[in-house]
C-alpha positions, 0 to 999 in steps of 0.5 A: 597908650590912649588913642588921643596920645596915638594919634598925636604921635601920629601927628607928630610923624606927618609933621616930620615927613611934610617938613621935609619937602618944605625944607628943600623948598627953603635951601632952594628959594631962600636968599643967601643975605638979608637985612633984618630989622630989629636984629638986637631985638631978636637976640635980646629976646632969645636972651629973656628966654634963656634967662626965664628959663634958667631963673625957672628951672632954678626956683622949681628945682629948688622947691623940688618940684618935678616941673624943673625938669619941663623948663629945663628941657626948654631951656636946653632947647633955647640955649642949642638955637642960639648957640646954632644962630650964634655959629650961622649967623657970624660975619667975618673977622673975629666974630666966628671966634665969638661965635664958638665961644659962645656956643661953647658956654650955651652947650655948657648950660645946655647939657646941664640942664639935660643932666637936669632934665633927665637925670635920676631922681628928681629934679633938685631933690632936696637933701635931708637935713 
C-alpha cells in the first residue's frame, strides 16, 4: 500500500469517528418539521441521477468496459438514498404505502447493480460469438 493510499484511509477513518459527535449534534438541534423549497426539484434531481447512472452503467457494460462497475456502484448508492427519503419523508395516509413500494423497486435496482458491481468477471463481458 502507498503511503498516499494509507494516509487517505486514515482520513477516512478520522472523518468517521468526527461525524459521529456531529451526528448527535443534529438528533438534538434539528427540527422535527420544515418546509422545504423546490421539493420537486430535489427529487426530480435525485431522479436524473439515478436515470444517468443506470443509462451509464448500461452503455459502459455493454462495451464491456470495467468502469460500469464505477457507475454501478454509484448508482446503487443513489437508488439506497432515495428509497431511505422515500420511507423518512412520507406523510400520513397512503403515502407510506407508496413509499415502501417504491423503496422496494429501488432496492431491486439497487442489488442488481451491486450484482453488477461486484460480481465476477467483468461487468457486461461480452459473450463470444
Amino acid at each position: 500500500m502507498t503511503a498516499k493510499k494509507k494516509w487517505t484511509l486514515i482520513g477516512l477513518a478520522a472523518a468517521a469517528v468526527l461525524l459521529v459527535p456531529w451526528m448527535a449534534v443534529l438528533a438534538m438541534t434539528l427540527p422535527g418539521r420544515t418546509t422545504v423549497d423546490h421539493w420537486p426539484l430535489a427529487w426530480i434531481g435525485l431522479d436524473v441521477l439515478m436515470t444517468a447512472g443506470c443509462a451509464a452503467t448500461a452503455l459502459l457494460g455493454l462495451r464491456a468496459d470495467p468502469r460500469a462497475r464505477l457507475t454501478a456502484s454509484a448508482t446503487a448508492s443513489t437508488a439506497v438514498l432515495d428509497a431511505w427519503f422515500d420511507i423518512t419523508t412520507a406523510g400520513t395516509g397512503t403515502a407510506p404505502l407508496q413509499a415502501v413500494g417504491c423503496a422496494a423497486a429501488e432496492a431491486a435496482l439497487a442489488g442488481a447493480c451491486v450484482y453488477l458491481a461486484v460480481g465476477k468477471g467483468r461487468c457486461g463481458t461480452r459473450v463470444p460469438s
